[in-house]
VOGU-3710 file (C-alpha; in Angstrom, 3 decimals, decimal comma):
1> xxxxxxxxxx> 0,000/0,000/0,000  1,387/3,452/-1,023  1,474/5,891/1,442  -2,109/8,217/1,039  -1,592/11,154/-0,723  -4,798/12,498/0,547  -5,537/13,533/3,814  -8,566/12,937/5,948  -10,404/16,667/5,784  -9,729/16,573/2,136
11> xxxxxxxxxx> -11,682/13,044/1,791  -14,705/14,038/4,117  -14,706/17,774/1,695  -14,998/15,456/-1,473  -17,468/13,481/0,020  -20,014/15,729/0,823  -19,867/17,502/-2,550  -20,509/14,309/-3,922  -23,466/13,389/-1,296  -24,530/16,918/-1,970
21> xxxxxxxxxx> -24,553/16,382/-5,982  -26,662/12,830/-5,216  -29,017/14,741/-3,047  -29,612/17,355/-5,598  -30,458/14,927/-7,681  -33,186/13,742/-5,813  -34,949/16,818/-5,690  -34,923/18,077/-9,044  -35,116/14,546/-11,030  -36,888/12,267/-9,028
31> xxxxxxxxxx> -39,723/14,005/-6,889  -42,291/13,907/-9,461  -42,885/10,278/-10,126  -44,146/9,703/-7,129  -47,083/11,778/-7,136  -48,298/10,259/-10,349  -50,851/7,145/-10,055  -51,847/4,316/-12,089  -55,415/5,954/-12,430  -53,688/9,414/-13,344
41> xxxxxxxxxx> -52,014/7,108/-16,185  -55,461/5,915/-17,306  -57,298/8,561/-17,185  -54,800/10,844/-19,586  -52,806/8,370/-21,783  -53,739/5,947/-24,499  -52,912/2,038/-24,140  -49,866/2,682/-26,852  -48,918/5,912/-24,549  -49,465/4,174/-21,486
51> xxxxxxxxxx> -46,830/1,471/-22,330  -44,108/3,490/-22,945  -44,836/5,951/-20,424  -44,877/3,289/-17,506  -41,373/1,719/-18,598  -39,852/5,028/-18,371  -41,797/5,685/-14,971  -40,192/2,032/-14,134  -36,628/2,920/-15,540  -36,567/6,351/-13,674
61> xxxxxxxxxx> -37,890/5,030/-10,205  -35,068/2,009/-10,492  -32,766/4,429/-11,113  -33,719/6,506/-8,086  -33,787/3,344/-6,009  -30,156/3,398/-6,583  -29,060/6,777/-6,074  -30,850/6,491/-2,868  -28,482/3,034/-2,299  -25,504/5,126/-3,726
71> xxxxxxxxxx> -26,828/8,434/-1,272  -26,550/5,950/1,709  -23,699/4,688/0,795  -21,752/7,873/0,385  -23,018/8,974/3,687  -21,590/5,840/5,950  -18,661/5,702/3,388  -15,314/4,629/5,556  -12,283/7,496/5,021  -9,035/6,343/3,753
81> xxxxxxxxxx> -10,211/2,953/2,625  -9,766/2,457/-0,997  -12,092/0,080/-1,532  -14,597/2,107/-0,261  -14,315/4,852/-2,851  -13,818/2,761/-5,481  -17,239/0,741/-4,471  -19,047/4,560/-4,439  -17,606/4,924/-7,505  -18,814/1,991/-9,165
91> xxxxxxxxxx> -22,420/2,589/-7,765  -22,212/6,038/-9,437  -21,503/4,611/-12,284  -24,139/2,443/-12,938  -26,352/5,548/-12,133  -25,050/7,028/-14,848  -23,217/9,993/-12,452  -19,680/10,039/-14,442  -18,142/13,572/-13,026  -19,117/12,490/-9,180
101> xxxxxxxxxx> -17,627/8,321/-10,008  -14,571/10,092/-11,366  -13,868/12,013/-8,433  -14,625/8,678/-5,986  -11,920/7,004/-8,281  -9,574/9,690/-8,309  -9,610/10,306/-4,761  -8,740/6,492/-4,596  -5,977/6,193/-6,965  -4,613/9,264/-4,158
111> xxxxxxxxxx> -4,987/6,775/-1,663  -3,063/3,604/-2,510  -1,505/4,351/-6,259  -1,152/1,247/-6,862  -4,625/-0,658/-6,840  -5,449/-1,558/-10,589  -8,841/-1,069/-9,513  -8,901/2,297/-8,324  -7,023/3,188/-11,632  -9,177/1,188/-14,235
121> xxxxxxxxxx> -12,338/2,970/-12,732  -10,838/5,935/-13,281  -9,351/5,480/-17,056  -13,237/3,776/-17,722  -15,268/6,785/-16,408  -13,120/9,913/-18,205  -13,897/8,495/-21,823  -17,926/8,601/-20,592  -17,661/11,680/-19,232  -15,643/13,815/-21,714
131> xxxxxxxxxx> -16,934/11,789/-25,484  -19,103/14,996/-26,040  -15,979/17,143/-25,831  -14,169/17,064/-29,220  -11,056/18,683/-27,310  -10,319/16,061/-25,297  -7,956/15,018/-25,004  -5,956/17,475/-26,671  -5,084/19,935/-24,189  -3,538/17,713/-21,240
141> xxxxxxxxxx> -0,356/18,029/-19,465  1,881/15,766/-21,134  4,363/13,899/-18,565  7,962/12,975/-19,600  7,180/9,699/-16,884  4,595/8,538/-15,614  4,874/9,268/-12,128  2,146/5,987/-10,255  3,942/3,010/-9,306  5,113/1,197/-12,315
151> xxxxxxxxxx> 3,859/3,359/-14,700  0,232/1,925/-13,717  -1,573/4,913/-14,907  -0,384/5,135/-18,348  -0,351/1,109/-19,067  -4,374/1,011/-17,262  -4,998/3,346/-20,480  -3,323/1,312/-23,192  -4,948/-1,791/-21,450  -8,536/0,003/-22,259
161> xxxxxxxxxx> -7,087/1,357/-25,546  -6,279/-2,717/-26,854  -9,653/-3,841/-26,019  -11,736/-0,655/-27,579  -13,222/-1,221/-31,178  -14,114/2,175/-31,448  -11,452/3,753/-33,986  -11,755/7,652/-32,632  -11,637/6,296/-28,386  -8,923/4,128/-29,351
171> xxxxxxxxxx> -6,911/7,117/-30,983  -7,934/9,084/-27,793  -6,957/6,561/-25,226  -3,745/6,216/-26,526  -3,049/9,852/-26,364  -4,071/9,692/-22,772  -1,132/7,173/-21,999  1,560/9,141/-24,340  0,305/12,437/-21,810  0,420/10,503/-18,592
181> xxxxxxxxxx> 4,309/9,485/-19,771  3,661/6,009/-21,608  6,796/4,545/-22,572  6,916/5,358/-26,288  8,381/2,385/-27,206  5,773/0,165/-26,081  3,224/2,195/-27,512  4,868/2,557/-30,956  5,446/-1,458/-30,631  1,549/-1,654/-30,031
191> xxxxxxxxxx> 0,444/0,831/-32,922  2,651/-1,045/-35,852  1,045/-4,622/-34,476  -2,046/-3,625/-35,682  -0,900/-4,011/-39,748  -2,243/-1,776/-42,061  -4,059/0,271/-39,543  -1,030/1,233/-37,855  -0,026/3,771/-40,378  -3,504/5,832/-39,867
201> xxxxxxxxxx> -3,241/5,209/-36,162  0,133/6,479/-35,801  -0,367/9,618/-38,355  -3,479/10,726/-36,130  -1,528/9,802/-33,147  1,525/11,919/-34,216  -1,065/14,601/-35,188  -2,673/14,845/-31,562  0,631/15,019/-30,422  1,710/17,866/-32,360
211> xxxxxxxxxx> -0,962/19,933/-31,815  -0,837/19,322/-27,960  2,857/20,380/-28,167  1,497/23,642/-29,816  -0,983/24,029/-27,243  1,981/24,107/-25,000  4,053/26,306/-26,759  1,316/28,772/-26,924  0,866/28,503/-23,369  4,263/29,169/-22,444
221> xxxxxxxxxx> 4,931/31,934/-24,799  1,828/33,579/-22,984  3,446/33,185/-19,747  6,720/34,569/-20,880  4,756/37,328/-22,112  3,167/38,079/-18,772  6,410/37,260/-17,037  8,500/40,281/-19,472  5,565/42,225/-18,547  5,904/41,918/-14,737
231> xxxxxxxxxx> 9,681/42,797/-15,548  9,201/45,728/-17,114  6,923/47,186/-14,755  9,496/46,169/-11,761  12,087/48,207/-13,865  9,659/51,403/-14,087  8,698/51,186/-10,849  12,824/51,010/-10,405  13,466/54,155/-12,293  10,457/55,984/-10,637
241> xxxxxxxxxx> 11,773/55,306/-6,914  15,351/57,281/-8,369  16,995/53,986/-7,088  17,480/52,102/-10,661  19,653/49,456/-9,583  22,233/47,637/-11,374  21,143/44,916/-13,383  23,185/42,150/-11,161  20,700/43,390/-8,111  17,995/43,259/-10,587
251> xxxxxxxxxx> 18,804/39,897/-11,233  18,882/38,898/-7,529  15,711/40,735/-6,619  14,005/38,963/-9,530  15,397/35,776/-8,055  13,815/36,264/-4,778  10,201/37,294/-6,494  10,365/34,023/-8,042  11,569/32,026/-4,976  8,041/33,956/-3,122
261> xx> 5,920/32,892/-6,528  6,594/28,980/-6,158
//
């Protein structure tokens, strides 16, 4: 077990956002089936209406039976036991609550890095929760090593990215292993098994991968920008004091601003 990475008050803040999220729920989703009888039904919907209208009812009061499981659940949850978060996770899952299962997984990955478990719920959920998003996932930190125990982080998404069928996820997960600091070697070795494919697969990969290395490029030229900027304005306010110093105490006073930044 790797030492937790996540303290106690930090677990019991992400916990209640995510009982508060559940509870939420509830109230805006959920209330109104209740009120709604079978002579209600009857009385205002055909037999053909009726049908389809009571297997919703029944999907959407299953479905609230479990978030009131997964509510209960989250509420007795036990702190800095992994498999605890990644059960949560799993029930929020299956209720379809990606954003709140991610953050159950992530905060169990922070406890013990090394359970496959807590990592493969993670590297299944961000796929459902970001497929809409036709950025992701482009714009990621990308890792020279992957820092979790034996690289598990970066290997749980190539294991996810060997079983997918879908061409586009596939692509994606990939990515996601080359940005969480993949060993490229493996990865290339995986792409040119795959025959004639590989030579599509690798040109989009390769494509991804340059534009994310624009992305970053862009991103530091904008803070160099600000940082010349903040520079500049030291030196006026410099001149303006009638104290301009040399630039060797410039240098050391622009040493100690950065030492106070990080």
């Amino acid at each position: 077990m790797k030492q937790p990475q996540i303290g106690i008050d930090e677990q019991k803040k992400e916990r209640d956002i995510i009982i508060e999220n559940l509870k939420e729920d509830l109230r805006t989703n959920f209330q109104r089936d209740k009120f709604i009888t079978t002579q209600y039904l009857r009385d205002n919907y055909s037999e053909k209406e009726l049908a389809i209208l009571k297997r919703e009812l029944d999907e959407n009061r299953a479905l609230r039976s479990h978030f009131i499981r997964a509510l209960d659940y989250a509420i007795g949850l036990e702190l800095n036991a992994v498999g605890s978060w990644i059960h949560l996770g799993d029930k929020l899952l299956i209720g379809h609550r990606d954003g709140p299962a991610l953050l159950a997984y992530r905060i169990a990955t922070e406890i013990d890095a090394t359970n496959r478990w807590a990592w493969e719920g993670l590297v299944q959920t961000e796929p459902k929760l970001c497929e809409s998003d036709s950025y992701w996932p482009r714009y990621y930190t990308v890792k020279e090593n992957d820092p979790s125990p034996s690289s598990i982080h970066s290997e749980t998404w190539m294991k996810f990215a060997r079983r997918e069928t879908d061409w586009s996820l596939k692509i994606r997960m990939i990515t996601r292993a080359i940005q969480n600091g993949g060993d490229l070697n493996t990865i290339w070795k995986f792409i040119k098994e795959m025959g004639k494919q590989s030579i599509k697969l690798h040109q989009q990969i390769e494509s991804n991968w340059a534009k994310m290395k624009k992305h970053e490029q862009s991103q530091q030229r904008k803070r160099t920008e600000k940082e010349q900027e903040e520079w500049f304005i030291l030196d006026e306010v410099l001149d303006d004091s009638g104290e301009k110093a040399k630039s060797r105490e410039c240098d050391e006073m622009r040493k100690e601003i950065f030492a106070i930044r990080e």
